[in-house]
N, C-alpha and C positions, 0 to 999 in steps of 0.2 A: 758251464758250456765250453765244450773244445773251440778254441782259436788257432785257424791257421792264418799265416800271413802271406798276401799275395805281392810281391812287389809285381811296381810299375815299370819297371822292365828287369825281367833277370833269369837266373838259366834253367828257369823251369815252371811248375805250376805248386800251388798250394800240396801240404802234404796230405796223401787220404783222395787225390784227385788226379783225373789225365786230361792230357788236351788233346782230342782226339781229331784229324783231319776228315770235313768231311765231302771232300772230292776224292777224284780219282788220279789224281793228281801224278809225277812220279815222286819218290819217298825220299830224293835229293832238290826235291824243287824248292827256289829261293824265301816262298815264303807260301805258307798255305795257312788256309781259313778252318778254325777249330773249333770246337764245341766243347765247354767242360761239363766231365764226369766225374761221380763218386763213386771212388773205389771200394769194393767190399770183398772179404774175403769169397764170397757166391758172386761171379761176375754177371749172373743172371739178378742177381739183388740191385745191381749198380741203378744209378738214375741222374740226371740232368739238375741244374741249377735253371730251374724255369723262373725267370724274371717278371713275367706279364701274360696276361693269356687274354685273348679277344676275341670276339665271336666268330673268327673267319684267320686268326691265326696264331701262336704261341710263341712266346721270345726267350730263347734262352741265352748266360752267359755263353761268352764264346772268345777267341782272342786269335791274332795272328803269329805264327808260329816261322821261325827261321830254319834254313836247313842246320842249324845245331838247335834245334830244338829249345831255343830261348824264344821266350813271350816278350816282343816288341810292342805291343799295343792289346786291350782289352776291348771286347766286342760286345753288342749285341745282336745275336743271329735270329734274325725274323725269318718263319717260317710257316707256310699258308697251310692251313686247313680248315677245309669248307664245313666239314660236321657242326661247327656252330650254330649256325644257322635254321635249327628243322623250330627255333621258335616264331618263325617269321609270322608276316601274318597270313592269313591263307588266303583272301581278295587280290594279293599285290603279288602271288608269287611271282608274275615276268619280271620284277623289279633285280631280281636276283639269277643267277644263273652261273656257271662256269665262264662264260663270254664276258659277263656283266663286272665279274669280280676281279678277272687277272684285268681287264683294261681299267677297273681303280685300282690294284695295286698298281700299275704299272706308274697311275696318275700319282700316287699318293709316293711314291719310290721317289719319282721326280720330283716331288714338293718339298719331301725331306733333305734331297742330297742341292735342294736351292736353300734349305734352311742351314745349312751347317753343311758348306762343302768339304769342305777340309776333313768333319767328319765323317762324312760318307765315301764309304769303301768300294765301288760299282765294281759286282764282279760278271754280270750279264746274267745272273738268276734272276734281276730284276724283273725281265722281261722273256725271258726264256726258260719254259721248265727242266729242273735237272734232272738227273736220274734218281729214282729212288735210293733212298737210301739209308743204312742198318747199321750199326757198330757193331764191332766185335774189341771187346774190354782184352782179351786175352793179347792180340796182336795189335792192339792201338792203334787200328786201322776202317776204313768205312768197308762198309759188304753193298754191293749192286746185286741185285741178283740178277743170275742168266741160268739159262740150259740149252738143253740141243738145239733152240731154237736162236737163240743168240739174246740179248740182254732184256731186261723188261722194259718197259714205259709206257709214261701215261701218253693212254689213246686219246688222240682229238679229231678221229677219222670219224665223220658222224656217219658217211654210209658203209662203213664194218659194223660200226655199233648198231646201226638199226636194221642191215641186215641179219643182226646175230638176234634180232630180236629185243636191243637193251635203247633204251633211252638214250639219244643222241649228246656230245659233251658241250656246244654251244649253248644249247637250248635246257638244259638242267643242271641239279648241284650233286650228279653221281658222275663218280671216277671211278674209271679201270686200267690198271696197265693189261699190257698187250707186247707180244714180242713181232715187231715190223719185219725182222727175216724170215719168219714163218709162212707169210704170206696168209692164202686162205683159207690154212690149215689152223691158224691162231686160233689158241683161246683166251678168256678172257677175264682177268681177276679181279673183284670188285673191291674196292679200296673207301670208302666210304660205308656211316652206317646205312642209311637206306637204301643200298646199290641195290636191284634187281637182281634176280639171280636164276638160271634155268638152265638151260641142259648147254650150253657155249659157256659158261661161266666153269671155274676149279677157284677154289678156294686159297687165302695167301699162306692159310700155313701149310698147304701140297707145296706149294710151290716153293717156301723157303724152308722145308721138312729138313731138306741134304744141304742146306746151307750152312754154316759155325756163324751164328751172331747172336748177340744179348742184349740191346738196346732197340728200339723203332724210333728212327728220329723224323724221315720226311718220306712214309709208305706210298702219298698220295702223289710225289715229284710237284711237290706245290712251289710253285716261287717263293725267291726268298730275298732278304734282302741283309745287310752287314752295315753295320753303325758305330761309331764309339761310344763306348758306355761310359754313362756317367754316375759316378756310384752314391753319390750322397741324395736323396729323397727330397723332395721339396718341405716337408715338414722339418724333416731330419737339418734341415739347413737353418732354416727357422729359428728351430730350437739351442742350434749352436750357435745361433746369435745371440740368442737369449740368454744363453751362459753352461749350458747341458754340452756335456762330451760326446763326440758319436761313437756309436760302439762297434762301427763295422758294418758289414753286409749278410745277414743273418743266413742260414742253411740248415732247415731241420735242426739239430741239435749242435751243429757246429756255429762259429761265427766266421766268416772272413775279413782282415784286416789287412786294409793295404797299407804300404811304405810308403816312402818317399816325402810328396806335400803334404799327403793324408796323415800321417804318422802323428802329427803332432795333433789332432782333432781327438785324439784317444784321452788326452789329460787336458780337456781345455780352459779348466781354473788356472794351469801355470801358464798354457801357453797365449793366453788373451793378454798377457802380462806384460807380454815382450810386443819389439814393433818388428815381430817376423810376417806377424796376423792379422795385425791392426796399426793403423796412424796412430791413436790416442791411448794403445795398449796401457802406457805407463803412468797414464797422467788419472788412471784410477774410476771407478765405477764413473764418474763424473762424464769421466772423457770418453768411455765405453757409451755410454748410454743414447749419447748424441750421433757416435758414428754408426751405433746399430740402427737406429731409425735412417740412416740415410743409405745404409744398405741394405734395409728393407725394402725398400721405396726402390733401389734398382733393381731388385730382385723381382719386385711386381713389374716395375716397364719391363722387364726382358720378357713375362710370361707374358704379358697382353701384348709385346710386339711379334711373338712368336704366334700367337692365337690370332690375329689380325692377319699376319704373313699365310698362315695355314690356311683359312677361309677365303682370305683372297685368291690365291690359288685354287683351291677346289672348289667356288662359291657354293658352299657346303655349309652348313653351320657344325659343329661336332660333337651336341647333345649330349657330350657325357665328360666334361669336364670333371676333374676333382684334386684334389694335392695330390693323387697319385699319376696324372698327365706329365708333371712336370717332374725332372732332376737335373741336379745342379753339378758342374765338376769344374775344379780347379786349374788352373795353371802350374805348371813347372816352375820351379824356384831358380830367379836368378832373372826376374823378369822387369826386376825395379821397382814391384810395387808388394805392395805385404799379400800377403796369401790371400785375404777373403777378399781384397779388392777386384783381383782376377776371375771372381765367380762368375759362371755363364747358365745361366736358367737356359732349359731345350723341351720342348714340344716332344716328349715321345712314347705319347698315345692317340692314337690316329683318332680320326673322327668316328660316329655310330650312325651316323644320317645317310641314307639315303631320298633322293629324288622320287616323288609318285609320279606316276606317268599319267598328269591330268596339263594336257598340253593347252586347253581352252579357257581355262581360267586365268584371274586377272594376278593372282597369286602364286607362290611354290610352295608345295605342299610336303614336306618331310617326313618321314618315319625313321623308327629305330627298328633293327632286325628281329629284336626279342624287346619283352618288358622291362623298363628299368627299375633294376632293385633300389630297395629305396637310398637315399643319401641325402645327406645335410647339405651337398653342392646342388642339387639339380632343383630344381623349380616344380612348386606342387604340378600336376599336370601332365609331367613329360612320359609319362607311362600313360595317359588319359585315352587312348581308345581304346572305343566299346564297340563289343560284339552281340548281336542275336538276332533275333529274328521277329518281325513282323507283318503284322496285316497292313498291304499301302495298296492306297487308293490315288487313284488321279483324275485332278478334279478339273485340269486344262492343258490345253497343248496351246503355247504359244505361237503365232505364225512365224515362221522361217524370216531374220534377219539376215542378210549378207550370209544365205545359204546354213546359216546355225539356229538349233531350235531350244527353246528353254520348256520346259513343262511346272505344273504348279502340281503340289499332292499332299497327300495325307499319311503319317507313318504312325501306325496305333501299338503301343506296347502294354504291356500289363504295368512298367515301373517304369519309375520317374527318371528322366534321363539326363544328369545336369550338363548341356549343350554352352554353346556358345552358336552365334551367328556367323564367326569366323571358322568355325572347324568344317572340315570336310566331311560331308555324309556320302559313304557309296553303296548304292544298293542295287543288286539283281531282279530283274523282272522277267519272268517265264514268258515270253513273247512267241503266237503263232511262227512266228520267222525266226525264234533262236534266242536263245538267252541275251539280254540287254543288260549291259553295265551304265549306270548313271552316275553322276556326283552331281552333289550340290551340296545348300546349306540349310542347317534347320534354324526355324523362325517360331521358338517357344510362346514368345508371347504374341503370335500370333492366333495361338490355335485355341477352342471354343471348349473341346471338352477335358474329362481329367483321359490322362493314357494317349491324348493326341497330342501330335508335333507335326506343324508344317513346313513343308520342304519346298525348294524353288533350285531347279538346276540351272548348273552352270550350261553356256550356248556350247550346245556339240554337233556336229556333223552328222548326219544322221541319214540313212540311205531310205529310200522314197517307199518300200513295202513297209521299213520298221516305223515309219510315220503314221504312213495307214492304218496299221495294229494299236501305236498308239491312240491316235484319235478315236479307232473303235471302241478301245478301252475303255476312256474316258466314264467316269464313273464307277468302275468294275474294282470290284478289290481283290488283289493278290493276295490269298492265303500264304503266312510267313516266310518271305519274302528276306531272303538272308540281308544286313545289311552290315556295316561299321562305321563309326564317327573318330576321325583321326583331326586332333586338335593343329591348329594353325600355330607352327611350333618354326623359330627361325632364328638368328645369330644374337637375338637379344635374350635368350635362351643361356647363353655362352657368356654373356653379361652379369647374368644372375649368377653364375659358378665363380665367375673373376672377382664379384663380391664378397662372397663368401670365401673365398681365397685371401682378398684383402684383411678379412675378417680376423683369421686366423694365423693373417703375418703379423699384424699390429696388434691386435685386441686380445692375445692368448697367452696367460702365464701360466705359472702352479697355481695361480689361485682363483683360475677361473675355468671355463668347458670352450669349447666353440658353440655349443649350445645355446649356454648362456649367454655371450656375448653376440651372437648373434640375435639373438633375441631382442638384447637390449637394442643394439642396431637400428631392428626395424621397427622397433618401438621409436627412435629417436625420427627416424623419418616417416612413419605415419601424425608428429606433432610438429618438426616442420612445415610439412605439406597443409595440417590446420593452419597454420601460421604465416602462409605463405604472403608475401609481400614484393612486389617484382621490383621494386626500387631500390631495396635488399640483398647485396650478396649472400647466397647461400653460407657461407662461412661467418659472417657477421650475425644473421638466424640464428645458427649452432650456439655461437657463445654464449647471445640473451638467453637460449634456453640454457646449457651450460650451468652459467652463473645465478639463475633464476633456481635450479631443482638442482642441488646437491649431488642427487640419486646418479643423475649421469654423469657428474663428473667422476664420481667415484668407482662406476663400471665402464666407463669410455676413455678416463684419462689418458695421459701419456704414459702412466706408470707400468699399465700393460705391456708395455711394448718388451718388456725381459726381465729377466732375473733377480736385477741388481740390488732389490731390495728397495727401493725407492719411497719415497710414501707420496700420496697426489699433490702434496702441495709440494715435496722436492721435482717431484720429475714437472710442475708447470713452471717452476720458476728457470729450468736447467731448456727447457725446448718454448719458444715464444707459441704463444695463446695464440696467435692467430693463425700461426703457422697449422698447428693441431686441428683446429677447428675447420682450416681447408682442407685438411687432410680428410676428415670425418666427411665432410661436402663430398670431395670424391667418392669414398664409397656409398655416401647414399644415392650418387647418382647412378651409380651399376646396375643398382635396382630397379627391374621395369615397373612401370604399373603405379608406383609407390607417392606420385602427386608432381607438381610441375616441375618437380627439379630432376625428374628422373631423364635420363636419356633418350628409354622408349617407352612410350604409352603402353604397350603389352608384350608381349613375345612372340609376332610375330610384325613389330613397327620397324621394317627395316626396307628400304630401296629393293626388287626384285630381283633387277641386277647387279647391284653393290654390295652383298653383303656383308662385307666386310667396314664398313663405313660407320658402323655402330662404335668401334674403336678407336676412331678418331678424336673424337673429345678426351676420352679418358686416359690415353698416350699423351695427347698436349699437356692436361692437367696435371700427369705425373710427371714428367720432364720439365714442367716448371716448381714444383715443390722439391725437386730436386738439386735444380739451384738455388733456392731457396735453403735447401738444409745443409746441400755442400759451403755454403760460405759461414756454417757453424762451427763445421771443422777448423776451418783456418785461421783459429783462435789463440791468444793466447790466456789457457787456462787458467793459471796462476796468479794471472794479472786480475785475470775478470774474479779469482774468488777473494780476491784480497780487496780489491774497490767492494763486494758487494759485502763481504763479514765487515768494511765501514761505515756504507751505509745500513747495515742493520742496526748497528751500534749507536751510530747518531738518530737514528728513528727511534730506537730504546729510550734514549736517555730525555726524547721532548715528548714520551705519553705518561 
């Protein structure tokens, strides 16, 4: 694999790549916002270092550029595109729209540049769309398009677009530019895939036929946003604690490797050695072993205070946590402390949740915009709504409380539907007066025959003919009768991912999976929770089991925690037993559902309004095992192996 190397600041870019400006900037301005490309001999071959890609927008590297063309700082350039999105669900489309999504970007811009000011670059695409825009690889320069009529952009005039006959831009998820000097001679370019198309519409490649460019980076003028990138992966980090060397920033067949602080992450058997990296670098596996556990342990509070801070802000939960959420980056040398102490874990993958708009319930109700693929982070369920259709019957109309009416009913399927009484059922009814939208909840073990489920809606407002219709109803069964059940899914959700996240910091060598140990895991706290005794610290629990069944100490030990070769009885006598064992208590509390010790009863036990408040305990809990492992450091090594090879000596010599 080809290796180029990127320094952290210096007078150019990786070789085989450009950094191409992508405003319109002038080509002597003090610093402009770049995009890197790979160069190929076909500049029509050329393509992007795509970083992350998301249902609503794509991140590619990017860096800021001096007017000498020297790379001051490395970016990540977030850049919207709504095409994501056609997996939504088809009940909730108002959930989503043009309107709906730049005002969460705009929300979620602001949340980021409060998580990490310093690294957030505002350059006003946050909130303002730019012009489209196109590279051309030849002249290292960005392409706008314009013609006679004067430049393009995206339309947000909803009565041109609905006079032109096209779908208006608050109210849906299709874009078109449009040239605003043309007046009401414009026509109109669909930029989206399911954009409408009719005799007011020209296609974009007319449009950019006589233009010279090679690249499509932002056709749709979506907002964007600019971040500092952080290049080491959260596993990636992990691992280098563990004792494993990082090998750069991978690209198709190339690698990138940066300078500077990074540099030395490329050999990291010699350089753990030194105290450039680490406090205990010198004092030997010994000394390593104790300080990677206790910067493991910071590395999880920065992710949970990041996931905490993020939620609180957008009272959102983020439904798709994974080690790929998080990455980690360094500090500059010279800072006073060894290189991995300066790590900063950062939040930079946005949440998947959106708000259903069921305003009368006592609950919030969440979806994700598509299905989630499956992953070892996310909790069985979170993909859990179901679609089809059935025969519903209604078997009462409750009288009108405080102006809101509930009804009771009947929803008959062919197949067995596995429900909850928490999830949200929404179902359409063909109503003399117009199609009616209901939610409620279904009551499995309520119902009498096999194929039925009964429903009991939430109180909704309800206008005085469609009550009438109602009550006529009553009894009458709707021939299939579209519906879907969307599981009551909320920041304890986000709980389960931060567990398994723990999992995978502590519990993951070469010689074991995250599978595995995850496994064992929840093995150990489904026999907890049998075990359970409230007089009992949870950590006190752990050890009797522990020291009782072999089997776990030998897949949960401390030896997991890295490289070094340890065997379970070196790495318990080198980190204190009871420290480990609270350790172990934490993560089994992340996990919902899992018996009294867990946090939340289910995934969706959390305050309505607070949700972020689920991360409260398990921030405390880590910030005190923190103190707890920091004053392991501040040992002297040599002293303590020499007292203990005496007293092993004098315990030899009296069995």
């Amino acid at each position: 694999m080809d290796t180029a190397t990127v320094s952290e600041v210096s007078t150019g870019v990786p070789s085989g790549y450009l950094a191409i400006p992508v405003d319109g900037a002038d080509a002597g301005a003090p610093l402009r916002i770049c995009v890197l490309a790979r160069q190929t001999p076909d500049p029509a071959a050329g393509h992007f270092i795509v970083l992350r890609e998301f249902h609503d927008a794509r991140v590619y590297l990017g860096c800021v550029r001096d007017s000498g063309n020297r790379v001051r700082e490395w970016l990540e350039l977030w850049i919207q595109n709504v095409d994501g999105l056609e997996g939504r669900l088809p009940s909730f489309r108002e959930t989503f729209s043009n309107s709906s999504l730049d005002a969460r970007w705009k929300e979620q811009a602001e949340t980021f540049c409060q998580l990490d000011s310093a690294g957030f670059l505002r350059t006003g695409w946050e909130a303002a769309h730019p012009q489209p825009v196109f590279l051309d690889l030849a002249q290292c320069a960005p392409v706008h398009p314009s013609g006679p009529g004067g430049a393009w952009e995206l339309c947000r005039e909803d009565k041109l677009l609905e006079a032109a006959g096209l779908p208006a831009f608050r109210t849906s998820l299709t874009r078109y530019l449009y040239q605003p000097g043309a007046g009401t001679e414009t026509r109109f370019v669909p930029v989206t895939a399911e954009a409408l198309e009719n005799s007011a519409t020209r296609p974009l490649a007319e449009v950019m036929s006589g233009i010279e460019h090679h690249l499509t980076l932002n056709p749709q003028g979506g907002l964007m946003m600019a971040k500092r990138f952080s290049p080491l992966g959260f596993e990636s980090y992990v691992d280098l604690l563990g004792g494993k060397s990082w090998t750069g920033i991978e690209h198709g067949k190339k690698r990138l490797s940066l300078d500077g602080v990074y540099s030395g992450l490329t050999d990291w058997t010699q350089a753990r050695q030194d105290n450039a990296h680490l406090f205990l670098g010198q004092q030997g596996r010994v000394g390593r072993f104790v300080e990677t556990f206790h910067l493991k342990l910071q590395l999880l509070a920065d992710a949970f205070t990041q996931v905490r801070a993020f939620v609180g802000q957008q009272q959102l939960p983020l439904l798709n946590l994974t080690a790929e959420s998080f990455r980690v980056s360094l500090a500059s040398v010279g800072t006073g402390l060894p290189v991995l102490w300066t790590a900063r874990c950062s939040l930079v993958r946005p949440g998947a949740a959106f708000v259903l708009p069921v305003q009368t319930s006592d609950f919030q109700y969440f979806i994700r915009p598509s299905r989630a693929e499956a992953s070892i982070y996310l909790p069985e369920g979170l993909s859990g709504h179901l679609q089809g259709s059935g025969n519903t019957r209604i078997r009462k109309v409750m009288p009108p409380d405080q102006g809101r009416t509930m009804l009771e009913g009947t929803l008959v399927v062919q197949e067995r539907l596995p429900v909850s009484p928490n999830d949200l059922l929404w179902i359409r009814l063909p109503l003399p007066s117009g199609r009616l939208d209901l939610y409620g909840h279904l009551y499995a073990t309520e119902s009498l025959a096999a194929g039925e489920i009964r429903f009991r809606t939430v109180p909704q407002q309800l206008p005085d003919p469609v009550l009438a219709a109602l009550r006529a109803a009553e009894g009458i069964t709707f021939a299939r009768a579209p519906f879907e059940v969307v599981p009551l899914l909320s920041s304890p959700c986000d709980l389960y991912s931060l567990g398994v996240l723990a999992v995978r910091a502590l519990l993951v060598n070469e010689t074991t999976t995250l599978a595995v140990a995850l496994d064992e895991v929840l093995s150990l706290a489904r026999q907890t929770a049998a075990e359970y005794q409230p007089e009992l610290p949870l950590g006190v629990r752990i050890r009797t089991i522990l020291e009782r069944d072999p089997r776990y100490a030998a897949s949960l030990g401390p030896h997991r925690l890295g490289g070094e070769g340890l065997t379970p009885a070196e790495a318990a006598r080198l980190l204190p037993t009871e420290l480990w064992c609270d350790t172990l208590g934490l993560i089994l509390s992340l996990f919902p559902g899992m018996g009294p010790d867990s946090i939340s009863r289910d995934f969706g036990d959390v305050p309505a309004l607070a949700l972020e408040t689920v991360f409260d305990r398990p921030i405390g809990e880590v910030g005190k095992l923190l103190v707890r492992s920091r004053s392991l450091i501040m040992v002297d090594w040599t002293y303590n192996r020499e007292v203990s090879d005496i007293i092993q000596q004098l315990s030899s010599q009296h069995t």
